[in-house]
C-alpha positions in Angstrom: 92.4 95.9 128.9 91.8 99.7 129.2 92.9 101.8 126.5 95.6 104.7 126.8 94.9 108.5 124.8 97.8 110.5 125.1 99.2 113.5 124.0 99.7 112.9 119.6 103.7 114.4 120.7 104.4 112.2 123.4 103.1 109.1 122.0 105.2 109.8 118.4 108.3 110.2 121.2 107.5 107.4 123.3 106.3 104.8 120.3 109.8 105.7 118.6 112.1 105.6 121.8 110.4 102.0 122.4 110.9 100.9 118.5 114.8 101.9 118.6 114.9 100.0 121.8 113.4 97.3 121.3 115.0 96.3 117.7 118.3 97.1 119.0 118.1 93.8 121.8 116.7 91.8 119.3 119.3 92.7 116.7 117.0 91.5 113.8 116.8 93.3 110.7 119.0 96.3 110.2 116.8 99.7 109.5 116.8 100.6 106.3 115.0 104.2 105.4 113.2 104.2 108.9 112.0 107.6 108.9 110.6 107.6 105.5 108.0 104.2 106.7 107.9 104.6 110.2 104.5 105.3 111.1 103.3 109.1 111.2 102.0 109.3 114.3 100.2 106.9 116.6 96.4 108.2 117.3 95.5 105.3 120.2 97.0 102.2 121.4 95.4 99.2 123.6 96.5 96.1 124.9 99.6 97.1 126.1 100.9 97.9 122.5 99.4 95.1 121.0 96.6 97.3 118.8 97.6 100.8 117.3 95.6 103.3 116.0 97.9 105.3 113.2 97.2 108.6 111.9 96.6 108.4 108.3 96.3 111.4 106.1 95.6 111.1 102.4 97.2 114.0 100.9 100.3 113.6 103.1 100.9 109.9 102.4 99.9 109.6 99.0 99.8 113.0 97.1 103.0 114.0 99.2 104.8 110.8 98.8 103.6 110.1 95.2 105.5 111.7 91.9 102.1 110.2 90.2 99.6 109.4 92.4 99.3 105.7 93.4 101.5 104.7 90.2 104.7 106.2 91.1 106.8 107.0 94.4 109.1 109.9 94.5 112.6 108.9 94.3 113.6 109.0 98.5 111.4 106.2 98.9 113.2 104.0 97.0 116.7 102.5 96.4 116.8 100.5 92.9 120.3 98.7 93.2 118.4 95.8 94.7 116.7 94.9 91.3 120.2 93.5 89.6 119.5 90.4 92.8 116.3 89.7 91.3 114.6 87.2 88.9 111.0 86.2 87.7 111.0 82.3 87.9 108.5 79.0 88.1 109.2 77.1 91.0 108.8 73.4 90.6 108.0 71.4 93.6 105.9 68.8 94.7 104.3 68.3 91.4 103.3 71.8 90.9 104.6 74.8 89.1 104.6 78.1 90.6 105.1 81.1 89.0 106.8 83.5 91.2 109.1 86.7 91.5 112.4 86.0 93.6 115.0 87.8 95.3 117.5 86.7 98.1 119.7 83.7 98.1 117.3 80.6 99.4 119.5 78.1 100.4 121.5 80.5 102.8 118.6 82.9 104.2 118.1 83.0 107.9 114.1 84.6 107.1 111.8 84.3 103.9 108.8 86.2 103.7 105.7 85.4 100.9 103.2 87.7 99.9 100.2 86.7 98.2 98.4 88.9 95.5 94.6 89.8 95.9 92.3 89.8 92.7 93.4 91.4 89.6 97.0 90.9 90.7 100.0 89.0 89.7 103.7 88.1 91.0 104.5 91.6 89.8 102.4 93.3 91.8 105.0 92.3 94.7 107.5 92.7 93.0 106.7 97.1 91.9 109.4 99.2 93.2 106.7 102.4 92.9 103.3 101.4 93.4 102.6 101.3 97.4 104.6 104.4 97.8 107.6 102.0 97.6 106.8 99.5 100.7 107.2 96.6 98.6 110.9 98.5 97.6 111.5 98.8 101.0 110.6 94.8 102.0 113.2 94.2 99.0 115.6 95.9 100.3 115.2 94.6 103.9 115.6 91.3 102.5 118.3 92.0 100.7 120.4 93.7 103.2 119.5 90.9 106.2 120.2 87.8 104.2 116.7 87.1 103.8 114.4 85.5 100.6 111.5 86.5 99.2 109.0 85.4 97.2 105.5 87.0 95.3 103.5 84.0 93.7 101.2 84.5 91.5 97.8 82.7 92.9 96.0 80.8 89.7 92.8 81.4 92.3 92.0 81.9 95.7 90.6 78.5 96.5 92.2 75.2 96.7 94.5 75.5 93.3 95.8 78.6 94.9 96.2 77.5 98.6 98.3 74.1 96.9 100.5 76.3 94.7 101.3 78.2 98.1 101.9 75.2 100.2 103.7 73.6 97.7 106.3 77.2 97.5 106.1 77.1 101.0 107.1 73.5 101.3 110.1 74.2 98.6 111.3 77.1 100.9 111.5 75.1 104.2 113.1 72.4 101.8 115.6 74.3 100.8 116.3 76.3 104.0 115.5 74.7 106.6 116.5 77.2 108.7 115.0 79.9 107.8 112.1 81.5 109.4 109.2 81.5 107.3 106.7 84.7 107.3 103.6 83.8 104.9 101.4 87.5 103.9 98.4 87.8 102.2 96.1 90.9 100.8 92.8 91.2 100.5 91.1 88.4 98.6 94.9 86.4 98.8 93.7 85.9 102.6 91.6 83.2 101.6 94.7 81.1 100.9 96.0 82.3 104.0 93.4 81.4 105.9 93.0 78.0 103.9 97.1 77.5 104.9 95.9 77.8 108.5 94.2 74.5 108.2 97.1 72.4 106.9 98.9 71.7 110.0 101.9 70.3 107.6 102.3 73.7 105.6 101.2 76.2 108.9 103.8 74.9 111.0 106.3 75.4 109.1 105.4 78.9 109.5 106.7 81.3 112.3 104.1 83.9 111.5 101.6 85.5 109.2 100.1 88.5 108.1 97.0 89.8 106.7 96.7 92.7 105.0 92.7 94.5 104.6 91.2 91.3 104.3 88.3 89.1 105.1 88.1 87.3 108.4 88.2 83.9 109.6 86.0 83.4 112.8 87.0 79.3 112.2 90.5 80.5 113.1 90.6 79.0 116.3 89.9 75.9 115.3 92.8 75.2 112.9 95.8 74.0 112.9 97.5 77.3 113.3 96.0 78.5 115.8 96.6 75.0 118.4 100.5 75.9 117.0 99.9 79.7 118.4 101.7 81.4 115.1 101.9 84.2 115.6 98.8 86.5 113.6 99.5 90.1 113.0 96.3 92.4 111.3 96.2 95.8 109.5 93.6 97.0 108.1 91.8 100.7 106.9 88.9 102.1 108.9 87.1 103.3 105.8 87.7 100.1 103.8 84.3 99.8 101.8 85.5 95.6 100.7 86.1 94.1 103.9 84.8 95.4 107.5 88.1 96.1 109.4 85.5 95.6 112.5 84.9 91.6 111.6 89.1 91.4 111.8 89.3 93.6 114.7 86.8 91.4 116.4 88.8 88.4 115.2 91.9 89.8 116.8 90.4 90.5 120.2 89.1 87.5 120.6 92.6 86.1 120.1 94.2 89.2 122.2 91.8 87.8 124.9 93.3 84.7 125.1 97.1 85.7 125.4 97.2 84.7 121.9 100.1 86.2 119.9 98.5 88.4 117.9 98.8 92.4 116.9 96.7 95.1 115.0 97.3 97.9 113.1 93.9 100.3 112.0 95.0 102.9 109.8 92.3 105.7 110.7 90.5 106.7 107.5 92.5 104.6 105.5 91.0 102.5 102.4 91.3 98.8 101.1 95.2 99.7 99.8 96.2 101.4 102.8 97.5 98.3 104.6 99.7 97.6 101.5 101.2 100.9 101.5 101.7 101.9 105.2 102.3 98.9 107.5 105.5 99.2 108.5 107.7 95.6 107.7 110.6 95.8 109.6 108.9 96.7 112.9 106.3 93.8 112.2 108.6 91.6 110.7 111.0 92.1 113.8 108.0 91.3 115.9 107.6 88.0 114.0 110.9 86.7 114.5 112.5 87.7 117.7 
């Protein structure tokens, strides 16, 4: 499909007017600091909306946003009442322990997103109300207020320990809700075990969507389980991410995009490997997820 340049004004206008709309008929998750993580302008889109193009600037959305830079949010960006709701637990479940950070009430929650660490990382990397210029504050908070659950494991590694532990949590969620939508994320090097839960048809289908955050791709996608299910795939990525090519996830995604596959994809121009992390904006993607 052709792609559309327009004016920077008019697409900020018309990409907002279309947001508002569109979450208002779905009546899905309730905003909750919009303007603060709503994208800062929209550079190029294609596919009729599916791929975005978002202005990223470095100074403005870190060393504007940050009190101390990538360590520390200023305080507008956050909203700290939510951390008296939540709890640092091991889940026990099919013969496996999981150590995870927890908010929202399972048995009761109509959505449940997990977020999977990349290297270096730990449950409390998800669980930071500051780091990320507050987006993980934000997802809270979105749970909180929308009678959601979430969960942050911490992944013992990234191969087939790590992929059990997260089926296994998974598993215990759609156990213990089994009406709730289940939104499984992973960063970085995490996206292994996203991409390895893609292959278990048992664990994927109990998934109504996934995302990856600046990660590696999968070009045996379309061969798993997942993807003959058709859950839904959304990408974001940096354009100057010096780990993993955002052009071999891009390419990924169009391939998908060709085949009316439900898929979208969010480059943040001149953005690096954390980018994804701090800018993609969950309540527009989550709302995508689970209309």
């Amino acid at each position: 499909m052709s792609t559309v340049r327009l004016p920077r004004r008019m697409l900020i206008a018309t990409f907002s007017t279309i947001l508002m709309l569109t979450s208002a008929a779905a009546g899905e998750l309730a905003s909750f600091k919009d303007k603060l993580f709503a994208y800062p302008g929209i550079l190029e889109q294609a596919d009729d909306g599916a791929f975005l193009k978002v202005d990223y600037d470095k100074m403005r959305d870190i060393h504007k946003r940050d009190e101390i830079l990538e360590r520390r949010v200023k305080g507008d960006y956050v909203s700290l009442g939510v951390r008296w709701r939540q709890d640092f637990e091991t889940v026990e479940h099919q013969g496996r322990s999981v150590d995870v950070f927890h908010i929202g009430k399972l048995r009761s929650a109509r959505f449940a997103v997990i977020f999977v660490h990349g290297r270096g990382g730990d449950r409390k990397l998800g669980a930071n109300d500051f780091t990320f210029g507050g987006n993980f504050n934000r997802l809270k908070n979105l749970v909180d207020e929308n009678s959601g659950v979430y969960f942050a494991p911490s992944a013992k590694d990234f191969q087939d320990q790590g992929a059990a532990d997260v089926s296994a949590l998974i598993d215990y969620v759609h156990a213990s809700a089994p009406q709730a939508k289940i939104v499984l994320t992973c960063a970085s090097m995490g996206t292994s075990i996203c991409w390895k839960i893609t292959d278990d048809a048992t664990a994927s289908g109990q998934l109504s969507g996934m995302m990856i955050f600046g990660g590696p791709a999968n070009p045996a996608f379309p061969r798993s389980a997942a993807y003959a299910a058709k859950l839904p795939m959304f990408f974001s990525h940096g354009s100057d991410d010096n780990v993993y090519r955002w052009q071999d996830q891009y390419a990924l995604y169009k391939s998908l995009i060709g085949k009316h596959y439900p898929t979208r994809f969010v480059l943040f121009n001149t953005g690096s490997h954390g980018t994804p992390i701090r800018m993609t904006d969950w309540r527009v993607t989550l709302n995508w997820i689970l209309k």
